[in-house]
VOLO-564360 format. One line per field, with one value per residue (C-alpha): residue number from 1; residue in three letters; chain; y, x, z. Coordinates in nm, 3 decimals. Layout:
nr = NUM|...
rest = ALA|...
kette = A|...
y = Y|...
x = X|...
z = Z|...
//
This chain:
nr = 1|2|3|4|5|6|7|8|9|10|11|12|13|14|15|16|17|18|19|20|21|22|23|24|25|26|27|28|29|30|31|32|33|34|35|36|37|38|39|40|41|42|43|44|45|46|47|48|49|50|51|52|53|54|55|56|57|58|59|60|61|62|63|64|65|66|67|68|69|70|71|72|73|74|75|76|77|78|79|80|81|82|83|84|85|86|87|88|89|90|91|92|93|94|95|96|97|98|99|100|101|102|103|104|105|106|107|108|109|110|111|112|113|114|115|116|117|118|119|120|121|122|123|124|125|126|127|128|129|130|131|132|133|134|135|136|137|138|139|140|141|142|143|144|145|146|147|148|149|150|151|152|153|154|155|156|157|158|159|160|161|162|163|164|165|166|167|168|169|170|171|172|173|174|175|176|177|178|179|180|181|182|183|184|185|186|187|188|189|190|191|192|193|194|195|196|197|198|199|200|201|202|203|204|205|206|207|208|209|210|211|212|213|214|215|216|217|218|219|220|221|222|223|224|225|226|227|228|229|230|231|232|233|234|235|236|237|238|239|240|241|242|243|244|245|246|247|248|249|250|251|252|253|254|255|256|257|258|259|260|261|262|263|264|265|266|267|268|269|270|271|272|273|274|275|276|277|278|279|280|281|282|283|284|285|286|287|288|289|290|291|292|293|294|295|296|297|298|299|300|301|302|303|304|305|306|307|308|309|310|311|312|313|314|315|316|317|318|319|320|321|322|323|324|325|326|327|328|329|330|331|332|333|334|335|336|337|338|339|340|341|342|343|344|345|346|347|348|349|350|351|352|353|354|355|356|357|358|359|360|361|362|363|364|365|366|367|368|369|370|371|372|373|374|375|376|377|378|379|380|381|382|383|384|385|386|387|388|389|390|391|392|393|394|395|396|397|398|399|400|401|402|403|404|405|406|407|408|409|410|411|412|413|414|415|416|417|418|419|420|421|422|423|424|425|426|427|428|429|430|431|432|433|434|435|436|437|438|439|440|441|442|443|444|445|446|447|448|449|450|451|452|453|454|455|456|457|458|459|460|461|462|463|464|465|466|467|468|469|470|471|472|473|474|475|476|477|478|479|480|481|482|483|484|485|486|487|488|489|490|491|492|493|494|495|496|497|498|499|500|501|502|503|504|505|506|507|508|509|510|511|512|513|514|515
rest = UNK|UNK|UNK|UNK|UNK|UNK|UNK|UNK|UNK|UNK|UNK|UNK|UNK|UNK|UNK|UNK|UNK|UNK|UNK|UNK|UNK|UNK|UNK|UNK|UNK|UNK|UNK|UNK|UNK|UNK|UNK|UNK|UNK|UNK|UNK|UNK|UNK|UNK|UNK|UNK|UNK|UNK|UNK|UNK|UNK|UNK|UNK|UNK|UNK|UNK|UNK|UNK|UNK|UNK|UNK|UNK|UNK|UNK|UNK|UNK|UNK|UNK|UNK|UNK|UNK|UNK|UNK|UNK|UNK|UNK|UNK|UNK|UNK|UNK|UNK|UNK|UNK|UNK|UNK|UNK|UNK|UNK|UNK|UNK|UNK|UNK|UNK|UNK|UNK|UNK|UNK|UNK|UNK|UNK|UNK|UNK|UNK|UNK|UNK|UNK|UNK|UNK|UNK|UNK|UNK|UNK|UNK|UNK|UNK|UNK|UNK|UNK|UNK|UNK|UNK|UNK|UNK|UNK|UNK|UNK|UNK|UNK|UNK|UNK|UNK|UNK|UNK|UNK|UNK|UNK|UNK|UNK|UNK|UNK|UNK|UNK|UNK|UNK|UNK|UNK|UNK|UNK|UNK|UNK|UNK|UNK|UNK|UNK|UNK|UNK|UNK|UNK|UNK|UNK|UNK|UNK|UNK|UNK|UNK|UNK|UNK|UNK|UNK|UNK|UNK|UNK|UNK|UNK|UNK|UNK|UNK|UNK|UNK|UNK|UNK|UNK|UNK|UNK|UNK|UNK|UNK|UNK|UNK|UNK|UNK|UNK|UNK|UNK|UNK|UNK|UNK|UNK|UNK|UNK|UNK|UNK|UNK|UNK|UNK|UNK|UNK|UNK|UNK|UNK|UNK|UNK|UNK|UNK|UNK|UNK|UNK|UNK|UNK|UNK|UNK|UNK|UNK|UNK|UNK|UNK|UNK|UNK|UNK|UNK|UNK|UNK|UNK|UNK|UNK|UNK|UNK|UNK|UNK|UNK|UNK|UNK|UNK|UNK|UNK|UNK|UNK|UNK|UNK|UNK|UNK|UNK|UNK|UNK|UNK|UNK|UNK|UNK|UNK|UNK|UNK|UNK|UNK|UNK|UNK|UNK|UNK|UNK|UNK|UNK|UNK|UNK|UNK|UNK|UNK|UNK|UNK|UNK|UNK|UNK|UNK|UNK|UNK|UNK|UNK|UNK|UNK|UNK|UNK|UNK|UNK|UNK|UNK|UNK|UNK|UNK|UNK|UNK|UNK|UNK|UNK|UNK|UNK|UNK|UNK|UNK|UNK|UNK|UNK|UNK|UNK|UNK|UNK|UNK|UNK|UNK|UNK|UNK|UNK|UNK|UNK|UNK|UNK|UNK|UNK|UNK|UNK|UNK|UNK|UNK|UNK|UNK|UNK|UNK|UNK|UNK|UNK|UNK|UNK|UNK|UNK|UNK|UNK|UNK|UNK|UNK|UNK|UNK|UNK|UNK|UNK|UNK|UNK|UNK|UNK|UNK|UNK|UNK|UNK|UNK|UNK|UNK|UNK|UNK|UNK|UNK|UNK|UNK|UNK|UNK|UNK|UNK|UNK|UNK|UNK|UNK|UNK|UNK|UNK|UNK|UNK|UNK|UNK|UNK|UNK|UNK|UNK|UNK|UNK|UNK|UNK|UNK|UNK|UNK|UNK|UNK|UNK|UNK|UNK|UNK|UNK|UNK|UNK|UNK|UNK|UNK|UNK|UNK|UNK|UNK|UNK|UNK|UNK|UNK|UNK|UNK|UNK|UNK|UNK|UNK|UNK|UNK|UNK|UNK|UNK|UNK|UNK|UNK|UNK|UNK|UNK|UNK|UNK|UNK|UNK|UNK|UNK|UNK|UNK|UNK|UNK|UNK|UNK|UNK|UNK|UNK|UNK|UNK|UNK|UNK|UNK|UNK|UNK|UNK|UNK|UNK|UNK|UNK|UNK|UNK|UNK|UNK|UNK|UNK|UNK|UNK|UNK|UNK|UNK|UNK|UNK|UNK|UNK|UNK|UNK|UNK|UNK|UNK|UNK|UNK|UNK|UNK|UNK|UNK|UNK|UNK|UNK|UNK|UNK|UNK|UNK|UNK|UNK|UNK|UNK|UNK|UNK|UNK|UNK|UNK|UNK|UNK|UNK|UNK|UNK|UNK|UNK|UNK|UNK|UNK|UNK|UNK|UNK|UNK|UNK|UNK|UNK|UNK|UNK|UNK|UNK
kette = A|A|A|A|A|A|A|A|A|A|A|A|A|A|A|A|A|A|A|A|A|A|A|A|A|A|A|A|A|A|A|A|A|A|A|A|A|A|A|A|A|A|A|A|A|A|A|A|A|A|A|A|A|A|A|A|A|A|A|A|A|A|A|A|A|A|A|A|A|A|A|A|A|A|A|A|A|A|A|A|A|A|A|A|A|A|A|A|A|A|A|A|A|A|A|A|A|A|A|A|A|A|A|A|A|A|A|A|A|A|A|A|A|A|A|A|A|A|A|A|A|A|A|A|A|A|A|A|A|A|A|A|A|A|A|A|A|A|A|A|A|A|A|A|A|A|A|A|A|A|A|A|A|A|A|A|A|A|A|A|A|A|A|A|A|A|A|A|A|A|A|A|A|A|A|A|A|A|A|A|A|A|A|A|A|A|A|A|A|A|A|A|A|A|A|A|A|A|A|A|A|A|A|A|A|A|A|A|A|A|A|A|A|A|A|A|A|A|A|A|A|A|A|A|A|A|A|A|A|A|A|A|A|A|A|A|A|A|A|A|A|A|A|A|A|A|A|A|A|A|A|A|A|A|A|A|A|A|A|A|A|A|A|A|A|A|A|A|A|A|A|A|A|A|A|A|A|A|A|A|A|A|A|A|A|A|A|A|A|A|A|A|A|A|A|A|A|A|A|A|A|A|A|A|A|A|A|A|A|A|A|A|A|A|A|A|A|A|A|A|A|A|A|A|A|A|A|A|A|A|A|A|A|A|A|A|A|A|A|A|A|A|A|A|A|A|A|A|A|A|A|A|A|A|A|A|A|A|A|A|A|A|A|A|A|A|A|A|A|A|A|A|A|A|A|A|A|A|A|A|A|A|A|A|A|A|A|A|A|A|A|A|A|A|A|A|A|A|A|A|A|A|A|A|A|A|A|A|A|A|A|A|A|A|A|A|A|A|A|A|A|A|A|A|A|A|A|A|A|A|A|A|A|A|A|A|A|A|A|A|A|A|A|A|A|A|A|A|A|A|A|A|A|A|A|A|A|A|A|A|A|A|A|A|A|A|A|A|A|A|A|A|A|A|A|A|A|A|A|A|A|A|A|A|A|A|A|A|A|A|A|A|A|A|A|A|A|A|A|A|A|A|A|A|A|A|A|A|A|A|A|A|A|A|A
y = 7.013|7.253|7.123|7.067|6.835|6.695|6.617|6.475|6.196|6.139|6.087|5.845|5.658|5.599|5.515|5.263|5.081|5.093|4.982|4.678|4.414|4.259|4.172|4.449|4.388|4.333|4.703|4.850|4.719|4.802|5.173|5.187|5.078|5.422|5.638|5.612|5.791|6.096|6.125|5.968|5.704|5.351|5.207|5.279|5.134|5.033|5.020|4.984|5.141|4.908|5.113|4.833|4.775|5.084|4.923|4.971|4.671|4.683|4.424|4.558|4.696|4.748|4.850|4.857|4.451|4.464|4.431|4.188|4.138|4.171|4.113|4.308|4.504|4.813|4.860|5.203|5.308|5.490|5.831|5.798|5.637|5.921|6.193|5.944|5.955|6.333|6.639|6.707|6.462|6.631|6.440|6.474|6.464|6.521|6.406|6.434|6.317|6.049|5.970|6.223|6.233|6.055|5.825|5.737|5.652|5.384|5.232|5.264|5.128|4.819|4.798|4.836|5.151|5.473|5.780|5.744|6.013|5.968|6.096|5.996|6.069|5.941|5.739|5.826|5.683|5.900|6.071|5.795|5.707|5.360|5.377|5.529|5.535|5.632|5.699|5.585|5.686|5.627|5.970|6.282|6.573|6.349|6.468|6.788|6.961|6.924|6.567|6.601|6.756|6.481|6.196|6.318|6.307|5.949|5.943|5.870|5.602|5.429|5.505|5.322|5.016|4.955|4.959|4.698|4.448|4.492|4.315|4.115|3.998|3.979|3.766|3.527|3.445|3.362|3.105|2.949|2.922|2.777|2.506|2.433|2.369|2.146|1.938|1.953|1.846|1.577|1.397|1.391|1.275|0.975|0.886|0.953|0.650|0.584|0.854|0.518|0.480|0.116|-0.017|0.367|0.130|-0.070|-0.105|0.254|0.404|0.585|0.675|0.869|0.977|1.197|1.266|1.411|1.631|1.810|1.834|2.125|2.304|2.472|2.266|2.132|1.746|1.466|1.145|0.858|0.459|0.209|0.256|0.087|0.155|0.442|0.741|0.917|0.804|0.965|1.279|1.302|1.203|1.526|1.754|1.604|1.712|2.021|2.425|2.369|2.059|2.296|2.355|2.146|1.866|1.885|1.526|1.582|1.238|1.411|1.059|1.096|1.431|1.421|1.627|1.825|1.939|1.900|2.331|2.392|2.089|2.172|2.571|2.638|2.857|3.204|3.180|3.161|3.062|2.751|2.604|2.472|2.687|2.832|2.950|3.076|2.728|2.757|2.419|2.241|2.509|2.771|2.499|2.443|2.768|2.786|2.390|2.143|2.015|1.679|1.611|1.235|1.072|1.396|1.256|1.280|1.694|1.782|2.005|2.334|2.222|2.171|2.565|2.636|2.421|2.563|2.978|2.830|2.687|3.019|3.279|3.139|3.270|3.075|3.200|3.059|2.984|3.248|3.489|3.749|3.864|3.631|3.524|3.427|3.089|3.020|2.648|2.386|2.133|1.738|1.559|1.169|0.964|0.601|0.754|0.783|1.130|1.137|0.914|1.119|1.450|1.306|1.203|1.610|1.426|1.646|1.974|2.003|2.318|2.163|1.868|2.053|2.254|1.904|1.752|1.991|1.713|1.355|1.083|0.696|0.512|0.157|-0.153|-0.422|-0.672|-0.514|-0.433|-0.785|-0.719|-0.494|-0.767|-0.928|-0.547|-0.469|-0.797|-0.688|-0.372|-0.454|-0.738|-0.527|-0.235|-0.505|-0.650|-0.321|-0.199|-0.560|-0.557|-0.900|-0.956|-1.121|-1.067|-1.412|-1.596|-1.725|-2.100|-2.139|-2.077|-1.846|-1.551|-1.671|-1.757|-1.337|-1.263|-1.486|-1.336|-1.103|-0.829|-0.673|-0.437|-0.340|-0.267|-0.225|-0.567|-0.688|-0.492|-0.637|-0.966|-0.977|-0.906|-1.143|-1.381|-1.230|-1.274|-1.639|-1.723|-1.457|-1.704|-1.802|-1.975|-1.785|-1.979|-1.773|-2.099|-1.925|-1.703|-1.880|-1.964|-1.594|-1.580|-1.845|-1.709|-1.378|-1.582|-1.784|-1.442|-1.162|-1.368|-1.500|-1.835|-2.141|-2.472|-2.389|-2.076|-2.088|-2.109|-1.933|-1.666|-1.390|-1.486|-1.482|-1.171|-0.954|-1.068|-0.949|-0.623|-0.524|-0.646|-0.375|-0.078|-0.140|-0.094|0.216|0.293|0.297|0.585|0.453|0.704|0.833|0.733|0.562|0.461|0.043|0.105|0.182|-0.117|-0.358|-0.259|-0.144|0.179|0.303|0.287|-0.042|-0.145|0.085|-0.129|-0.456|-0.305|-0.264|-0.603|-0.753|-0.530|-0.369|-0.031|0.240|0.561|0.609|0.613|0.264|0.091|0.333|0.169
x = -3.254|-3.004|-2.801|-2.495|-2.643|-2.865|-2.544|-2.330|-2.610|-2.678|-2.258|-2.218|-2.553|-2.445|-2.101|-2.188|-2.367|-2.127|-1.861|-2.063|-1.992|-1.631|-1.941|-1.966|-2.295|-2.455|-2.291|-2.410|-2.751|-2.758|-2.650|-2.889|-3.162|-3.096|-2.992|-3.311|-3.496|-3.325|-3.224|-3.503|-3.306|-3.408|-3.098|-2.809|-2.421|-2.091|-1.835|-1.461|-1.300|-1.066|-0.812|-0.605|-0.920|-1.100|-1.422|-1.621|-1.734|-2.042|-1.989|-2.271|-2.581|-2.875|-3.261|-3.550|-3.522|-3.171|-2.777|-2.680|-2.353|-2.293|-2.088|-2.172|-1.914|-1.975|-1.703|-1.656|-1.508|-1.174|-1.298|-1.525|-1.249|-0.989|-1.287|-1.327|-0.983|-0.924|-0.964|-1.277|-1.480|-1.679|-1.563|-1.942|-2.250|-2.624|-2.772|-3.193|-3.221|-2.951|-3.082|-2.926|-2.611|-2.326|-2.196|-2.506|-2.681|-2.486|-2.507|-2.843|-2.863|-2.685|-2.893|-3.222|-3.380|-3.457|-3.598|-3.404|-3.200|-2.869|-2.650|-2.265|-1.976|-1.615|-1.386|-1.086|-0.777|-0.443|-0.535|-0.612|-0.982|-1.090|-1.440|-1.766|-2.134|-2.415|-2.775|-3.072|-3.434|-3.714|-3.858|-3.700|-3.528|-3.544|-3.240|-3.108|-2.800|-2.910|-2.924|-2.573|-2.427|-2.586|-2.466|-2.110|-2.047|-2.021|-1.741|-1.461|-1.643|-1.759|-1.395|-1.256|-1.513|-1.472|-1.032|-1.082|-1.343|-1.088|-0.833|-1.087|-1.178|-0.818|-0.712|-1.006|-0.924|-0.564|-0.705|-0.965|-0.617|-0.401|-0.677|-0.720|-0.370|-0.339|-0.619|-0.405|-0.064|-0.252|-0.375|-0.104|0.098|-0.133|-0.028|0.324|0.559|0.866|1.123|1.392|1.593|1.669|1.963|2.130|2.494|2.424|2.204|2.092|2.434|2.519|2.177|2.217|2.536|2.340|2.068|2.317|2.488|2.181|1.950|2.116|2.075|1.775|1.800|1.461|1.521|1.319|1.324|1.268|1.232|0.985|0.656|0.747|1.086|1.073|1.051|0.837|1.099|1.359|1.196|1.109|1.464|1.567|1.384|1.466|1.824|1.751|1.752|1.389|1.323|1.180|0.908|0.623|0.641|0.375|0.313|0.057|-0.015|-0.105|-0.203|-0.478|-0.677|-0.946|-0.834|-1.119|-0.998|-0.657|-0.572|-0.775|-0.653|-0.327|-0.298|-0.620|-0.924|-1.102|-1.425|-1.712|-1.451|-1.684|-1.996|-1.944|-1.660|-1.810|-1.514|-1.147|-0.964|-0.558|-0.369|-0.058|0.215|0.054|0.049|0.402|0.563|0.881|0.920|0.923|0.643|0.663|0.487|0.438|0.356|0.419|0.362|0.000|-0.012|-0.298|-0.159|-0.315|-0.124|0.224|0.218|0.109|0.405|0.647|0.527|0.602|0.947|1.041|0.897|0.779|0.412|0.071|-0.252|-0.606|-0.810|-1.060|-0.801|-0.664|-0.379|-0.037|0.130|0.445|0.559|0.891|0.917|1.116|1.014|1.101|0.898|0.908|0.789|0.774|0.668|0.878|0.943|1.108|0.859|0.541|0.730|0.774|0.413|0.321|0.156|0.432|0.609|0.940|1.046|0.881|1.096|1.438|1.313|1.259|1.572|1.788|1.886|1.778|1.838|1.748|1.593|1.747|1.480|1.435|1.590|1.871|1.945|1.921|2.137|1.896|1.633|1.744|1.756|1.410|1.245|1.350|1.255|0.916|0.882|0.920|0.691|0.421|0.455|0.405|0.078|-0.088|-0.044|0.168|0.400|0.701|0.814|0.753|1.063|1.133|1.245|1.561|1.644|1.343|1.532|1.723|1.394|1.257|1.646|1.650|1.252|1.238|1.021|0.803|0.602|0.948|0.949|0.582|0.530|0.787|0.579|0.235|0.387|0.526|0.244|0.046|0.253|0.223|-0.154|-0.156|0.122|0.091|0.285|0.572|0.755|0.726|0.869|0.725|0.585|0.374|0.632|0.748|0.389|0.330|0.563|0.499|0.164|0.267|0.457|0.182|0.008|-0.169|-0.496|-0.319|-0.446|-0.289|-0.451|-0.561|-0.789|-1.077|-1.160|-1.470|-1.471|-1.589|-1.301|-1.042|-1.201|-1.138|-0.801|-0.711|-0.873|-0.684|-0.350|-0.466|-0.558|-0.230|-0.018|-0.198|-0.226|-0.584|-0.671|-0.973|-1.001|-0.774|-0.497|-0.307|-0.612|-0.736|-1.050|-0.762|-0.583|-0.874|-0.987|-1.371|-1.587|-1.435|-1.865|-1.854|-1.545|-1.673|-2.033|-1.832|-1.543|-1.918|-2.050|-1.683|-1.671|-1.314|-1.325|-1.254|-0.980|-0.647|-0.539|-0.675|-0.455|-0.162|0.163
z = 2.517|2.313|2.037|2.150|2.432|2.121|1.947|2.216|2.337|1.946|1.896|2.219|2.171|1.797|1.908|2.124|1.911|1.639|1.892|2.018|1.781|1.580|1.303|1.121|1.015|1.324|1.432|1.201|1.247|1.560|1.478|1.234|1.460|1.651|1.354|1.193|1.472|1.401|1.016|0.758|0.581|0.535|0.463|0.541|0.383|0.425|0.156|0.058|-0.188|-0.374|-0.544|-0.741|-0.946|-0.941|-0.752|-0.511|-0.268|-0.091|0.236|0.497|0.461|0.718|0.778|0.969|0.986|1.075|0.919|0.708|0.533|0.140|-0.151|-0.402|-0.620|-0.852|-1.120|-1.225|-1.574|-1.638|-1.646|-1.331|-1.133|-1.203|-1.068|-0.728|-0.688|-0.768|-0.524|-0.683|-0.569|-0.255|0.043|0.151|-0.054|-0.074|-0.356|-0.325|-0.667|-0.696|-1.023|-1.213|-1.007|-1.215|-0.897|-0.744|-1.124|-1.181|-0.885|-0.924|-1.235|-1.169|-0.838|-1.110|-0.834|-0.920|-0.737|-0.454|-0.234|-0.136|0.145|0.127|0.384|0.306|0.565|0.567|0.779|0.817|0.546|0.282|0.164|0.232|0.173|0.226|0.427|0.256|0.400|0.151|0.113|-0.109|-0.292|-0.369|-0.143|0.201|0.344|0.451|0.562|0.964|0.840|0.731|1.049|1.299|1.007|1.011|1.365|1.286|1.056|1.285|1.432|1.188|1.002|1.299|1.226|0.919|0.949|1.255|1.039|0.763|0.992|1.188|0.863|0.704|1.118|1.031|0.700|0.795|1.060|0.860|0.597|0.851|0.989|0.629|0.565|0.937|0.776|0.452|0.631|0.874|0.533|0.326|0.715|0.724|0.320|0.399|0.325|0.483|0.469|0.535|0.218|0.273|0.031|0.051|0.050|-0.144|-0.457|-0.449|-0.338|-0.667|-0.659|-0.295|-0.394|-0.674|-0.384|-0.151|-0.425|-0.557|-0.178|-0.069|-0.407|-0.567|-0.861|-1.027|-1.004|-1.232|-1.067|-1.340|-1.279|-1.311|-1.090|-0.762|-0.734|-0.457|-0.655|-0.391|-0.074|-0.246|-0.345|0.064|0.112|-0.110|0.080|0.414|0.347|0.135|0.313|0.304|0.541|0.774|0.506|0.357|0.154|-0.076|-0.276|-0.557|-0.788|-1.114|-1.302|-0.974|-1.088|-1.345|-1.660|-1.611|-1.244|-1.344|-1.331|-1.022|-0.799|-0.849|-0.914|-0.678|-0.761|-0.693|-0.510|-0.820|-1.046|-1.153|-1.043|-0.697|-0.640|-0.285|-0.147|-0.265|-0.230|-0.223|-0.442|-0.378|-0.532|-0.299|0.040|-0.078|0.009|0.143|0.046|-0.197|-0.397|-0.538|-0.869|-0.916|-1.286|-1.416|-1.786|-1.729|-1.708|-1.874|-2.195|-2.022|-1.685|-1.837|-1.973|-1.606|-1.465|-1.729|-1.604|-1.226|-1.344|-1.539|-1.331|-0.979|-1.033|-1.073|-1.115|-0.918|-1.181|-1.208|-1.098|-1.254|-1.037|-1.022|-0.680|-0.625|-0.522|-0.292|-0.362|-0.508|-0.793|-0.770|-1.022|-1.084|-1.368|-1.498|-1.861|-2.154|-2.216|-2.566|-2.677|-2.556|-2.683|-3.041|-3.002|-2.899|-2.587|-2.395|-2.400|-2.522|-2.342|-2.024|-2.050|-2.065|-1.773|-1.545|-1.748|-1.534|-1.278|-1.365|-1.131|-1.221|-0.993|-1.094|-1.079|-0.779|-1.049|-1.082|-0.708|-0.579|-0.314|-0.123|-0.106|0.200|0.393|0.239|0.348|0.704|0.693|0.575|0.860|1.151|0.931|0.883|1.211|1.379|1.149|1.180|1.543|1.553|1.887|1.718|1.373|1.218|1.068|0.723|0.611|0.500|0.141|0.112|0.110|-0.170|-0.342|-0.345|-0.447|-0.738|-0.853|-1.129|-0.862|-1.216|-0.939|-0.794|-0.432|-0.420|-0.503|-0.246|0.019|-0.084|-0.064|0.238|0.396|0.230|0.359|0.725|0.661|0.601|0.829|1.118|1.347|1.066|0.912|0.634|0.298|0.012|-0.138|-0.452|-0.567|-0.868|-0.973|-0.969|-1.199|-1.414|-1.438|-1.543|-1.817|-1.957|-2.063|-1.985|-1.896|-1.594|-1.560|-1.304|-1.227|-0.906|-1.078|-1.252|-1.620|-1.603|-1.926|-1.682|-1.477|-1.749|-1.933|-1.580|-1.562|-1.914|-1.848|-1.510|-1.660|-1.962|-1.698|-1.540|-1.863|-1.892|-1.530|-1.525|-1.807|-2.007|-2.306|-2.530|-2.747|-2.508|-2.325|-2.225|-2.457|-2.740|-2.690|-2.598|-2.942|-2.781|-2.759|-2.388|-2.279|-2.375|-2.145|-1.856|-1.884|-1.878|-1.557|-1.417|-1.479|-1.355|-1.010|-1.110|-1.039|-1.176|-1.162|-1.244|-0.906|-0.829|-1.074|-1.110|-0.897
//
């Protein structure tokens, strides 16, 4: 067989192979399977060049055993980088003692091999280099320039590989992103809470008044009121009437994440950013683009958050942690808070120049008690909600004079409380009436003190000692530790009130006792 018909069945064979699979390790194993017959490597591969950072990344590799894919990422200093990226680096190289060759030595090095040889071709793609093949071998002078001829009539080929896995890779990751942000969406769907602003005429109207004004503007808008009140219906409300309702609505309950976690939870992270990070994972501000993220009990920012927040605020960046590039955000801020600002700023529990970046549209959310006139629309509107989720045919009536009774209450968990009790009261009367006969007690418990103790209850000290503890976690909406924390005020070591929550079956989290 001459040559040229050497070459040409070498070229298709290869070609084929290389063209067989979207994986490109399993191409390349495949090539390599064939290649090896004629050139005497025994390894052969693939890598991109990545410019930004002056690196090269090794992603596919192959031998006698097969291809595999890599990560594995060779830095190169300031001076080498400027001679890959100048006209004298030779587009093609054979280098039978890679060892002494300045490239291929410190590779080797920070591969720990030595006396290897080395043979290198460049891809390139209209005009621009995106990475390079190299052939390996074990021992000195292996390869030759007939090895080089038969090698490069691979180049387009495998140049043509390696720019379709770069967007076979670049496709995947975009759907493994977007079924990652359904699962996302379909969660925080399932927590949604009504998006009805019940009372919008009434008790709440200046409050919608202020809603209406400021929805269709860009404005950063802090949302303050007791917990309970609705802080989170309104915030949906904003966005539902905002340019943005289109977007996502992104709800994040900062009092919920672990100091600890607090940066990655809500900014994201880079893949090996910490142990267990497996994978790059995206946060809220980056699943919020192009709407509004809504930042609930934003008094409990970790201090390392709140500079984070204030850089998103100022400049529309974050950073993954781990990362070291910024990314622009296209979203809108709406955070809420039952906390005392001032106070907590005065205390240096809270940034000043964070606070006059929220301050920038403040809407009051007034309290239950002072709204009485939206109790009789909310007790109806949580009758046919609670009729519908317990699975109840008829909406069960009330007594007379009970709906004067819930106006005339002083409502201390706001709506919240007016929810939970009215289904309650569906519970043990599913059929009606429904009078609201314990109401008052309720409160005249609540009265008597924080130990919370009726005649009908029982005087048991374990009894009375839980009691006093959950009415502590809820001032301090479930935080343990710290200054402000239930082992603070208790006046105990917080191990010591953990061992007794144990002991007394209340459990434990922020999120479990913050309203």
């Amino acid at each position: 067989m001459e040559m040229k018909d050497r070459e040409k069945t070498f070229f298709m064979e290869a070609t084929l192979r290389i063209c067989g699979s979207l994986e490109i390790e399993k191409a390349i194993g495949a090539c390599f399977d064939f290649l090896r017959h004629y050139i005497p490597a025994e390894e052969i591969y693939l890598h991109s060049y990545l410019r930004d950072v002056g690196a090269t990344h090794v992603f596919a590799m192959a031998n006698k055993n097969g291809g595999k894919a890599m990560d594995f990422t060779v830095e190169w200093s300031d001076e080498m980088r400027r001679w890959l990226e100048s006209d004298e680096f030779p587009i093609n190289v054979i280098s039978n003692k890679a060892d002494e060759h300045p490239i291929f030595a410190s590779a080797l090095k920070q591969m720990k091999r030595s006396k290897v040889s080395v043979m290198l071709v460049r891809l390139e793609l209209d005009e621009n280099w995106i990475g390079a093949t190299t052939l390996w071998a074990d021992g000195w002078n292996r390869f030759t320039e007939e090895h080089l001829s038969l090698f490069l009539l691979l180049k387009r080929p495998l140049t043509i590989a390696l720019s379709n896995n770069r967007r076979y890779s670049a496709l995947k990751e975009l759907k493994d992103l977007l079924a990652d942000d359904k699962k996302y969406l379909q969660r925080q769907l399932m927590l949604s809470s009504s998006n009805e602003v019940v009372g919008a005429n009434f008790g709440l109207r200046r409050v919608m008044e202020m809603v209406h004004q400021v929805a269709p503007l860009e404005s950063v808008v802090l949302l303050r009121g007791e917990t309970g009140t609705g802080k989170e219906v309104i915030g949906n409300t904003i966005h539902r009437l905002s340019n943005r309702k289109e977007g996502p609505f992104i709800k994040v309950n900062c009092g919920a994440i672990p100091d600890s976690l607090m940066d990655s939870e809500l900014f994201g992270h880079e893949k090996g950013a910490f142990t267990g990070a497996l994978q790059r994972t995206r946060g809220p501000f980056e699943r919020a683009q192009g709407g509004t993220i809504f930042l609930d009990e934003i008094g409990e920012l970790s201090p390392t958050a709140q500079v984070r927040l204030l850089r998103v605020l100022q400049d529309k960046k974050i950073e993954r942690v781990g990362g070291a590039d910024s990314i622009d955000v296209d979203i809108r801020v709406i955070a809420a808070t039952h906390r005392d600002l001032e106070q907590m700023i005065r205390k240096g529990l809270f940034r000043e120049d964070l606070y006059y970046r929220l301050q920038v549209f403040p809407i009051i959310i007034p309290p239950l008690r002072h709204r009485a006139i939206d109790v009789p629309a909310l007790v109806r509107h949580f009758l046919a909600k609670k009729t519908k989720e317990l699975g109840f045919h008829s909406i069960p009536e009330l007594l007379p004079g009970a709906m004067e009774r819930l106006s005339g209450y002083n409502w201390p968990g706001n709506v919240r409380e007016l929810e939970n009790m009215v289904e309650r009261a569906m519970v043990l009367s599913p059929k009606g009436p429904i009078d609201f006969d314990g109401l008052y007690a309720n409160q005249h418990r609540k009265e008597l003190g924080e130990v919370g103790l009726t005649r009908s209850e029982s005087v048991l000290l374990d009894h009375v000692v839980s009691k006093h503890v959950q009415s502590v976690l809820e001032m301090t909406s479930g935080r343990i530790n710290g200054k402000n924390g239930a082992a603070r005020l208790l006046g105990i070591n917080p191990s010591t009130l953990r061992h007794k929550m144990r002991k007394l079956n209340i459990p434990f989290g922020r999120n479990v006792h913050t309203k």
